[in-house]
Structure formats: C-alpha cells, structure tokens
MIDOSE-1310 file (N, C-alpha, C; in nm, 2 decimals, decimal comma, always signed):
residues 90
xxxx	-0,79/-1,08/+0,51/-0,78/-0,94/+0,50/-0,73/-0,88/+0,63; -0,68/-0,77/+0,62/-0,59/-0,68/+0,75/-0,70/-0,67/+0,85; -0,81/-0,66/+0,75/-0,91/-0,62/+0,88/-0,95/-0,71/+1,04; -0,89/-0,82/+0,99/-0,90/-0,90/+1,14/-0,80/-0,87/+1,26
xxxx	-0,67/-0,79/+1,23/-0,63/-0,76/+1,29/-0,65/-0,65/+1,33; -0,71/-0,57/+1,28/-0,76/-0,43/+1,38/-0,84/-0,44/+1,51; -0,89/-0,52/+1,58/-0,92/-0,50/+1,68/-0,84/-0,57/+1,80; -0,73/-0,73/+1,72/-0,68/-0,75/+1,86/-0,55/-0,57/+1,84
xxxx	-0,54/-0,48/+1,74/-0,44/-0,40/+1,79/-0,46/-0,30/+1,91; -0,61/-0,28/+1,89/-0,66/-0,17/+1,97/-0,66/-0,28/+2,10; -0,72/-0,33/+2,10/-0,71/-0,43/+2,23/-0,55/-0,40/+2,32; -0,47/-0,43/+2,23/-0,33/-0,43/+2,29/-0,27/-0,25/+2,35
xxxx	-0,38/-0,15/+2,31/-0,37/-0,02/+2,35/-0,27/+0,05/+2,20; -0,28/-0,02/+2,10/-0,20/+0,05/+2,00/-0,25/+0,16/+1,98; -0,16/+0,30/+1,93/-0,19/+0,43/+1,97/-0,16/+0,48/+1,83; -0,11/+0,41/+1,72/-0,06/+0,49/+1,63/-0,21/+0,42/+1,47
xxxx	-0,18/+0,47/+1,39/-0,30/+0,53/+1,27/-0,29/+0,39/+1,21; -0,38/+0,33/+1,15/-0,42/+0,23/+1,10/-0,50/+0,23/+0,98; -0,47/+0,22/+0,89/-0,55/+0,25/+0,71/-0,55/+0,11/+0,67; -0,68/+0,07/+0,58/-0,65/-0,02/+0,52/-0,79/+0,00/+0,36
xxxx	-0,73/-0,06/+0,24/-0,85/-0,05/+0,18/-0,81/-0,12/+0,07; -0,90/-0,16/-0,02/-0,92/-0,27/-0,11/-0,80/-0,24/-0,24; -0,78/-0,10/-0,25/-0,68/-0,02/-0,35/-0,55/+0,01/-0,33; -0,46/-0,05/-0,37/-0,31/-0,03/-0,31/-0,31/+0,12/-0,40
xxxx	-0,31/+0,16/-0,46/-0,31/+0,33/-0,55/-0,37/+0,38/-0,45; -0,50/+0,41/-0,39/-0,55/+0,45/-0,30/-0,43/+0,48/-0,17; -0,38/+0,35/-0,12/-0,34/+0,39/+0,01/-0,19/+0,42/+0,02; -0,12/+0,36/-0,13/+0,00/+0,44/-0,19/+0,00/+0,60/-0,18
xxxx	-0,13/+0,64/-0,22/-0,11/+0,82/-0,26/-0,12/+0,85/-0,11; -0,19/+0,82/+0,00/-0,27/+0,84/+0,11/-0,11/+0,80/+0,20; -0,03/+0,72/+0,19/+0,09/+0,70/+0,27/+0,19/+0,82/+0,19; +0,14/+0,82/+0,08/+0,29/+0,95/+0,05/+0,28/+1,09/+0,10
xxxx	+0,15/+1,15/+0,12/+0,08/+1,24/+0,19/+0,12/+1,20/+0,35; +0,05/+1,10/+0,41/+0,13/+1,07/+0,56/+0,30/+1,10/+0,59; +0,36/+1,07/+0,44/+0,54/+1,10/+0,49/+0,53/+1,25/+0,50; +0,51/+1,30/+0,40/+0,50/+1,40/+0,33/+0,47/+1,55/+0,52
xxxx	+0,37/+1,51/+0,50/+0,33/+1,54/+0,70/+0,38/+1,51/+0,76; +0,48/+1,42/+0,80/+0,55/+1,38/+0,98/+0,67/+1,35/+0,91; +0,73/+1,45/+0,87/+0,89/+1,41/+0,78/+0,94/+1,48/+0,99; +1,07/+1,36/+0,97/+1,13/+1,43/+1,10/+1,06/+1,31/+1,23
xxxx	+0,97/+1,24/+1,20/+0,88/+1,19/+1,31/+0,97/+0,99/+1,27; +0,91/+0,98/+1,35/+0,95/+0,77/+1,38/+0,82/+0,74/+1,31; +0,83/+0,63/+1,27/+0,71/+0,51/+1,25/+0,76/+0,45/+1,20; +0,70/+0,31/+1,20/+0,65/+0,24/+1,11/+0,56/+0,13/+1,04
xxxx	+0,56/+0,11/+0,90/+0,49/+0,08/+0,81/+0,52/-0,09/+0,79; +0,40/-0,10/+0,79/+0,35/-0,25/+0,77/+0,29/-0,27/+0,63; +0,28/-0,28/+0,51/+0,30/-0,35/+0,38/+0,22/-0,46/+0,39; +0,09/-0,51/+0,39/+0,01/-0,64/+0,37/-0,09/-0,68/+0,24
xxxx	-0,04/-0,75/+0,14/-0,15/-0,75/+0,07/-0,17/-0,90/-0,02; -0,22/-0,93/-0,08/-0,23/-1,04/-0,17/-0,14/-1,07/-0,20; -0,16/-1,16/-0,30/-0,08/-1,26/-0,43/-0,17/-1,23/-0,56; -0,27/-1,24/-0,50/-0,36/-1,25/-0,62/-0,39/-1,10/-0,73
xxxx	-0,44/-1,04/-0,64/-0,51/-0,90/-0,68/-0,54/-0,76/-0,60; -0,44/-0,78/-0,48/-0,42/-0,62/-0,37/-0,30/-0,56/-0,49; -0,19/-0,64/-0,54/-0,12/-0,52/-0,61/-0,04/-0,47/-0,54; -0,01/-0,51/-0,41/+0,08/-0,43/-0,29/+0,16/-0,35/-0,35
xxxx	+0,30/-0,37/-0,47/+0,37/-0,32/-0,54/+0,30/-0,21/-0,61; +0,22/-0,15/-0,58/+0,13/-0,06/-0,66/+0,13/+0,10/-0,57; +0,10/+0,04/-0,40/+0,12/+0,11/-0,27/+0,31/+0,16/-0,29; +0,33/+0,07/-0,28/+0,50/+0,06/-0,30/+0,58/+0,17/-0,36
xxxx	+0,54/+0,15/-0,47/+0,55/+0,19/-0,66/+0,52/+0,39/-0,58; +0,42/+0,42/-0,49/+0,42/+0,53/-0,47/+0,52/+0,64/-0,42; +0,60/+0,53/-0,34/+0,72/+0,59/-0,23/+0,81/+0,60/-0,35; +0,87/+0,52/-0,43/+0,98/+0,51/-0,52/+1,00/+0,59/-0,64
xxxx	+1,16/+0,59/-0,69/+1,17/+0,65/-0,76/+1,15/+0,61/-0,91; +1,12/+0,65/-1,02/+1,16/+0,61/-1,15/+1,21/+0,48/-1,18; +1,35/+0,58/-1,09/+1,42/+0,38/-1,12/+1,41/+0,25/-1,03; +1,38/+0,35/-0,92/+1,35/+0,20/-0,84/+1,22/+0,13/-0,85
xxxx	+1,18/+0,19/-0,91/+0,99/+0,13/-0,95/+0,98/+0,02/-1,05; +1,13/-0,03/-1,11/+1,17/-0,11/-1,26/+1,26/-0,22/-1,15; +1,25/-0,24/-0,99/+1,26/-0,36/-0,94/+1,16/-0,41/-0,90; +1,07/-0,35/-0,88/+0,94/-0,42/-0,81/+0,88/-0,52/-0,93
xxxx	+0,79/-0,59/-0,90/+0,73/-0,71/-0,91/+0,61/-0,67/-1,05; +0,62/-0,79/-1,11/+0,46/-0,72/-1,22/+0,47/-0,62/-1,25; +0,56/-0,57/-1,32/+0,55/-0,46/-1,43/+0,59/-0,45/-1,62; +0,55/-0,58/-1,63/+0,58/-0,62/-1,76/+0,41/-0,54/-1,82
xxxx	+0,43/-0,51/-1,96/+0,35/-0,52/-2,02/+0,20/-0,57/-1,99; +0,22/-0,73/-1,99/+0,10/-0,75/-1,96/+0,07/-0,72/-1,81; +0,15/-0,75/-1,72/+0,08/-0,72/-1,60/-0,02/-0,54/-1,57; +0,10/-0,48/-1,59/+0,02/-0,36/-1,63/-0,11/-0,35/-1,68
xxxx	-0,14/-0,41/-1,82/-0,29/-0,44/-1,84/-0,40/-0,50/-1,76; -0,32/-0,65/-1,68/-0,42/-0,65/-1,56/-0,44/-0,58/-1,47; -0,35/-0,54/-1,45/-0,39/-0,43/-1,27/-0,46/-0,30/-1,37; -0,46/-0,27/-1,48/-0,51/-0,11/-1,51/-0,66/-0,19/-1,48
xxxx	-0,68/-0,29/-1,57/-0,83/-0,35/-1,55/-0,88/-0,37/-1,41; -0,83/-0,41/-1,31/-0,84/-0,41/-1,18/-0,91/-0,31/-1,10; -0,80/-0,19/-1,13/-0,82/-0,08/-1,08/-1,00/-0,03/-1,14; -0,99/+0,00/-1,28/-1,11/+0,06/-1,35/-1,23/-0,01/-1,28
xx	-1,26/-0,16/-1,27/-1,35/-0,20/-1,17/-1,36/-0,19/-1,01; -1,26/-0,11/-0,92/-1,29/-0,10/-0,79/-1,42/+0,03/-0,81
C-alpha cells in the first residue's frame, strides 16, 4: 500500500498534499475538486494502485471525458459488475 511511503516523503521535507484511501471513486471525486481549486497552479499527480481490486481506472475515469473513459481498462460489462460490487462493500 502507498502508505509506506508517506513517511520516507515527509522525511525528505516534501511540502506538497498527500491523499490516499482504499476507494479510487473516493479519491477520483476528491482529485477533481483539487483541479477544480488550483486551476493555473503546477503539480503533480502520482496514480498508485492494484491489479487486483484499488480499480485505479476508476480515480482516472474521474478526470476524463465520455469518450476518453471507453479507453481505459475494465469496462466491459462484466467488469463493471465487479467493481459496483466492490465499491457497495467498502
């Protein structure tokens, strides 16, 4: 998990915001809100999650458009049914 690296960051004097949490929908809506605020500003975004079951393309899927959301990863049918199930048990 990300969370091992939060402390060598701070260690190194990193100055800038750090989110992390078990829900890519969570931190998708919570990063589109962050653009949304510091439009005009630098950063950037680091993307870390599973294979298995983070769903990263889900965080992703927030920034994009309609159509760009029909290249990302697992969105067939069935996948969709696993990740809705996913989500309903966090």
């Amino acid at each position: 998990m990300f969370q091992h690296y939060i402390p060598a960051l701070k260690q190194e004097n990193f100055s800038g915001e750090i989110h992390s949490s078990l829900s890519s929908m969570e931190i998708g809506k919570k990063l589109k809100k962050f653009l949304r605020e510091n439009q005009g500003k630098e950063y950037i975004i680091l993307f870390k999650g599973s294979q298995n079951t983070i769903f990263t393309e889900e965080a992703l899927a927030a920034l994009l458009t309609p159509t760009e959301r029909k290249n990302l990863v697992r969105q067939s049918v069935d996948w969709k049914k696993k990740k809705k199930k996913f989500f309903v048990s966090l």
